[in-house]
C-alpha positions in Angstrom: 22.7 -19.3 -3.9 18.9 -19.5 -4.4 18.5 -21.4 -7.3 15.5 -18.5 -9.1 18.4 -16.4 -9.5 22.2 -15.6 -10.2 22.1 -12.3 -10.0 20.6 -10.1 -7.9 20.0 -6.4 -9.1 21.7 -3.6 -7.5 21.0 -2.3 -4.5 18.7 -5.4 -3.6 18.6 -7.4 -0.3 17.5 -10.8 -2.3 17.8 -13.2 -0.4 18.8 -11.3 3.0 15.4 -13.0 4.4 16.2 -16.5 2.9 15.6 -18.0 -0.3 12.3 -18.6 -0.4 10.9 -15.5 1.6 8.0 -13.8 0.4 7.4 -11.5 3.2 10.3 -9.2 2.4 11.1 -6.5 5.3 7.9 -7.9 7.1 9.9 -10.0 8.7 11.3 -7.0 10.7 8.4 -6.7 12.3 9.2 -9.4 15.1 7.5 -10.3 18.5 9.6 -8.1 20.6 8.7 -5.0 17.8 5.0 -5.9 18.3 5.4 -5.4 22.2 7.5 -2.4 21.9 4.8 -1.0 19.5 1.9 -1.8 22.1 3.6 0.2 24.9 3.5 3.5 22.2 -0.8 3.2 23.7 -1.2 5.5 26.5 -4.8 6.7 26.1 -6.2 3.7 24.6 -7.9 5.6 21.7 -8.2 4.2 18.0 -8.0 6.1 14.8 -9.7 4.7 11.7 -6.9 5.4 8.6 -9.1 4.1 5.6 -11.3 6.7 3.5 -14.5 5.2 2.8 -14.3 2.4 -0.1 -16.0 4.4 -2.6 -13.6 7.1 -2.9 -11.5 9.3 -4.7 -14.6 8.5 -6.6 -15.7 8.1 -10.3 -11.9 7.6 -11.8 -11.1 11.3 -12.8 -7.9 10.5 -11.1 -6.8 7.4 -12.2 -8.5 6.0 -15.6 -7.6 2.8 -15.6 -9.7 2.3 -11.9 -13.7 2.7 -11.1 -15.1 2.4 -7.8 -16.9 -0.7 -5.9 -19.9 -1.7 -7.0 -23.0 -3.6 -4.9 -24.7 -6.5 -6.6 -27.8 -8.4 -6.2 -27.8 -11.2 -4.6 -30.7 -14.0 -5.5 -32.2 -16.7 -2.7 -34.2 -19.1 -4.4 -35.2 -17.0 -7.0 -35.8 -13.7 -5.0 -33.9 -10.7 -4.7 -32.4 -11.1 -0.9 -32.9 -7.6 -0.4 -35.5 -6.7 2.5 -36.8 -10.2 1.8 -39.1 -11.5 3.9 -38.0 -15.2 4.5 -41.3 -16.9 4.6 -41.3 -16.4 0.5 -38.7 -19.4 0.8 -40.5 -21.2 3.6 -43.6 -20.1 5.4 -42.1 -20.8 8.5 -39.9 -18.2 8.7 -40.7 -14.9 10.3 -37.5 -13.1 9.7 -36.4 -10.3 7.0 -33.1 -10.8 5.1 -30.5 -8.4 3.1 -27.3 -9.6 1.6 -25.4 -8.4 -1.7 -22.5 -9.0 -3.3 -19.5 -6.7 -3.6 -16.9 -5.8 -6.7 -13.9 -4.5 -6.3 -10.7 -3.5 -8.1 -8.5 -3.9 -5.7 -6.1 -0.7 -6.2 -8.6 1.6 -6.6 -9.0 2.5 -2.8 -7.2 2.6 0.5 -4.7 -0.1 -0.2 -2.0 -2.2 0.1 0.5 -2.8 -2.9 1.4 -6.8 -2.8 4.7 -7.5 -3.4 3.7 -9.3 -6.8 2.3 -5.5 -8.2 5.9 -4.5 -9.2 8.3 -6.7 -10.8 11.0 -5.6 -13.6 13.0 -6.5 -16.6 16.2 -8.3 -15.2 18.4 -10.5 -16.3 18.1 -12.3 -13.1 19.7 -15.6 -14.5 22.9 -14.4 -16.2 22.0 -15.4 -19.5 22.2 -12.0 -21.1 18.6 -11.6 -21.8 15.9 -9.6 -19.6 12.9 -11.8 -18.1 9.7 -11.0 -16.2 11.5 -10.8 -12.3 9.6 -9.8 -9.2 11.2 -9.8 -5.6 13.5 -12.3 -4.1 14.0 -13.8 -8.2 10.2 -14.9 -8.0 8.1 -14.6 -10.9 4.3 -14.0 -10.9 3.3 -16.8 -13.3 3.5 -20.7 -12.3 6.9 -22.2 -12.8 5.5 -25.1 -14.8 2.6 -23.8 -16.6 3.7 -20.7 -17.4 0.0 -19.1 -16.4 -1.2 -17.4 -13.4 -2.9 -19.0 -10.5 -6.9 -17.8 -11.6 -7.3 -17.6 -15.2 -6.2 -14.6 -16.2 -4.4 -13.0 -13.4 -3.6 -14.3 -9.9 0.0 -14.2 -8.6 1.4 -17.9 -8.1 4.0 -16.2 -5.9 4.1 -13.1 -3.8 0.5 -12.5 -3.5 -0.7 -10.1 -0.5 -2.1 -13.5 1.5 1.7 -13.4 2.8 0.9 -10.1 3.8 -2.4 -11.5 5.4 -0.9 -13.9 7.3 1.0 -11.8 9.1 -1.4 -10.0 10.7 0.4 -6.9 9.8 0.3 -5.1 13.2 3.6 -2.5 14.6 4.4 0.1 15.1 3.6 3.2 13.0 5.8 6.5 12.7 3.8 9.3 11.4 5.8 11.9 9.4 3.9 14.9 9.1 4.7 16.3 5.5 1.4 18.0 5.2 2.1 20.4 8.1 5.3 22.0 7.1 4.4 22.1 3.1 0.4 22.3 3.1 -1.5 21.3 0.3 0.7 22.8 -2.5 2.6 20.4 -4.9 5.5 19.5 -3.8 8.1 16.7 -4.9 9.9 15.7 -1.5 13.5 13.9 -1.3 16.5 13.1 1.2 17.1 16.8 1.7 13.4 17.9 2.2 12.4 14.6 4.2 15.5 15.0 6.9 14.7 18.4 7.5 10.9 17.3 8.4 12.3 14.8 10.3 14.9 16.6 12.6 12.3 19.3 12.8 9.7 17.1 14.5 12.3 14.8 16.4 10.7 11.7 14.3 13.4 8.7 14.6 12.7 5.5 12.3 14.0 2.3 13.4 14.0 -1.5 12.3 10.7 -2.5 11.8 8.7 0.6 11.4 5.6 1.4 9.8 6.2 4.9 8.2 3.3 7.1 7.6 3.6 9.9 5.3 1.0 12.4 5.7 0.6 14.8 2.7 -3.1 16.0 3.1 -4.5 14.8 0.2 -6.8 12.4 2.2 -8.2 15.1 3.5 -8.9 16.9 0.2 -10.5 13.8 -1.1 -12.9 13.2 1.8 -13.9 16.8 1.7 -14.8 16.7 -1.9 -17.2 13.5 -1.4 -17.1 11.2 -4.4 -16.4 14.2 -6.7 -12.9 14.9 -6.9 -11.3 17.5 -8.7 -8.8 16.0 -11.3 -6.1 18.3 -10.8 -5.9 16.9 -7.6 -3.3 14.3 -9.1 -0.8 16.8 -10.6 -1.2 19.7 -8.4 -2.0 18.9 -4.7 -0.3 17.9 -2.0 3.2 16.5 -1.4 4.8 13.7 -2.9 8.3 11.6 -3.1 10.7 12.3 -5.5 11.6 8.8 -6.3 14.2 9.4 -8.9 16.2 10.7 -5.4 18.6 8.1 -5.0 19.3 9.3 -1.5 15.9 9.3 -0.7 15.8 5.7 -1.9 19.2 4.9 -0.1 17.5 6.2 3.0 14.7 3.7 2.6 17.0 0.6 2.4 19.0 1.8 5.6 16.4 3.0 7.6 15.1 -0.2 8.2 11.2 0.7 7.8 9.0 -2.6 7.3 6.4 -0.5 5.2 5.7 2.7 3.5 2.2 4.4 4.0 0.8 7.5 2.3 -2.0 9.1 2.1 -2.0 10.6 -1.8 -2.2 8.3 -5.3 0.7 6.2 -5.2 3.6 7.9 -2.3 5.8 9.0 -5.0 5.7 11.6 -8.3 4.2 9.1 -11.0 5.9 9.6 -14.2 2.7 9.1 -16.2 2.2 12.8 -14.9 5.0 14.7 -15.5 5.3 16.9 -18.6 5.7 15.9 -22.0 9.4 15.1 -22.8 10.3 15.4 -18.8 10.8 11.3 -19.2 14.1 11.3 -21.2 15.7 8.2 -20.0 14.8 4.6 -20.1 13.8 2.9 -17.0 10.8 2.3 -14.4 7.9 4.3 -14.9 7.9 4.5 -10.6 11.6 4.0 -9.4 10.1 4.2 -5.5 7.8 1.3 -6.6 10.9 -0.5 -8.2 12.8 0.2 -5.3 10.6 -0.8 -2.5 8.3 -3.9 -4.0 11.1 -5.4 -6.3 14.2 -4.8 -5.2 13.9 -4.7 -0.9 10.8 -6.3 -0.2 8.8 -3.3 1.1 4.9 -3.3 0.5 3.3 0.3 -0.1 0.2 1.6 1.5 -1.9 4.1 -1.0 -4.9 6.6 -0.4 -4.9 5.9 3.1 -6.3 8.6 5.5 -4.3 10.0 8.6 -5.1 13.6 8.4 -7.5 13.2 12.0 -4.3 10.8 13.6 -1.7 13.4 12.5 -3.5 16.2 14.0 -4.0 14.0 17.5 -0.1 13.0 17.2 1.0 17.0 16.7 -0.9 18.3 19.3 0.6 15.8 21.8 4.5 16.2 20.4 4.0 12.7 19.6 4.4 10.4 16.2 4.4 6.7 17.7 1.4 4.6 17.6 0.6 0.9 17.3 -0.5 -0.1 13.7 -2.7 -2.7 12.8 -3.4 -2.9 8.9 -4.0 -6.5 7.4 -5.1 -6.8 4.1 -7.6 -9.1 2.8 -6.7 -12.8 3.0 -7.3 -13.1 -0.8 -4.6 -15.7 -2.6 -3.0 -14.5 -5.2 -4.6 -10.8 -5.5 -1.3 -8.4 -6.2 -3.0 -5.7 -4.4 -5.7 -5.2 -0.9 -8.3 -3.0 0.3 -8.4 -3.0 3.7 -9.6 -1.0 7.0 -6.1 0.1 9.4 -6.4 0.8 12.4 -3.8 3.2 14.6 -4.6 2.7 18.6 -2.8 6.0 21.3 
């Protein structure tokens, strides 16, 4: 028995991947996936699935997040901006820009690390609740008791595992946006199967699944000024208080899940005043994937162009290549995807 934990918590695959795995259902994705994934590419097209870094925009829809912002950069004392290089030496004829880059790295097209989730669990048998994240880990460092850069930074489960990776299948697209358009709508087992069956879409081990609601769209449309209703009002989104919908997760086999709206399932920060009666995870998909079965979560992703292609052609394969950004420790990625036909 791995020696960071006793007990595992229901409905978990702890340690299903070995004791010290931090790649969780990654580790699906095998050589023999990757190959089947590249034979999907018939037409050898490529479909960029990221919205531009800058949106939703301004943080109507989320708070707590802002938007990239582009720095100055200084070279000897000059702006390196349009800088002509002979102010440093007179021997240089060329021009120069560079600029450095903030980012909060949730507030775009993303990647949840599996460090962004943990829970209260009583992981050791002792009878009292700690801070748990998957596979037993904990994001703090096991001697110090502080994370790996300062303030923050995940001594375990950070997304460079991801990274590492590579981070390249192949994706299932699940077209949710064309049977329920872009009205609200909270989608579990029942809803999802009848998508499924409808389309002929089959998940196996090792999938990428690719929800596409719509809401991409709607946010590209509406530039960097998006409505902020847009969070409780548009577009589909997963029921994860469905515990068949959640069953289905852990027995499809899926390596990832990938939407394109705020955060894949109905956040509970947005539902009604006194509609949160019972005590528990504020996002049970969230709990379910990142803590309990090792399954990283793609966020604000775009796919509305890729579904379109995919319908057209009575097809929902395609190779996926999404790595996030080799940054250690970071609980969360930007990053650029790629789907290739």
């Amino acid at each position: 028995m791995p020696k960071r934990w006793r007990r595992r918590p229901e409905g978990s695959n702890w340690g299903e991947f070995g004791a010290d795995d931090q790649l969780g259902r990654l580790n699906l994705i095998t050589a023999e996936r990757r190959l089947a994934a590249v034979r999907e590419v018939t037409d050898g097209l490529c479909f960029c699935l990221s919205l531009p870094l800058d949106l939703p925009g301004g943080n109507a829809l989320n708070p707590d997040r802002r938007p990239p912002r582009l720095k100055p950069v200084m070279r000897d004392g000059h702006l390196a901006f349009d800088l002509a290089m002979e102010c440093v030496n007179p021997l240089y004829t060329d021009l120069t820009c560079d600029e450095a880059v903030v980012l909060e790295s949730q507030y775009m097209t993303q990647w949840d690390a599996l460090a962004h989730k943990g829970s209260m669990f009583d992981a050791d048998g002792d009878g009292r609740t700690e801070h748990v994240y998957y596979n037993g880990f904990q994001v703090v460092d096991a001697e110090t008791r502080r994370p790996r850069h300062g303030a923050v930074g995940a001594a375990a489960l950070g997304i460079e595992h991801m990274a590492a990776t590579g981070v390249q299948g192949r994706g299932v697209m699940i077209d949710l946006g064309a049977h329920f358009g872009n009205e609200r709508r909270h989608v579990g087992y029942d809803d999802l199967m009848r998508v499924m069956a409808a389309d002929g879409v089959v998940v196996e081990a090792g999938d990428m699944v690719c929800l596409h609601t719509g809401l991409g769209q709607l946010l590209l449309d509406m530039g960097a000024d998006p409505d902020p209703e847009l969070a409780r009002h548009a577009c589909a989104v997963l029921d994860g208080a469905d515990k068949r919908l959640l069953e289905w997760i852990t027995e499809s086999g899926l390596s990832v899940l990938v939407s394109d709206n705020l955060a894949v399932e109905r956040s509970a920060a947005l539902k009604k005043p006194g509609e949160h009666t019972e005590r528990g995870p504020a996002l049970p998909l969230h709990e379910h994937c990142l803590f309990k079965i090792g399954v990283h979560l793609g966020e604000l992703w775009y796919l509305s162009e890729l579904a379109a292609w995919l319908r057209e052609r009575q097809r929902y394969r395609f190779l996926l290549t999404a790595p996030p950004l080799w940054m250690p420790g970071a609980v969360g990625s930007p990053l650029t995807p790629v789907a290739t036909v």
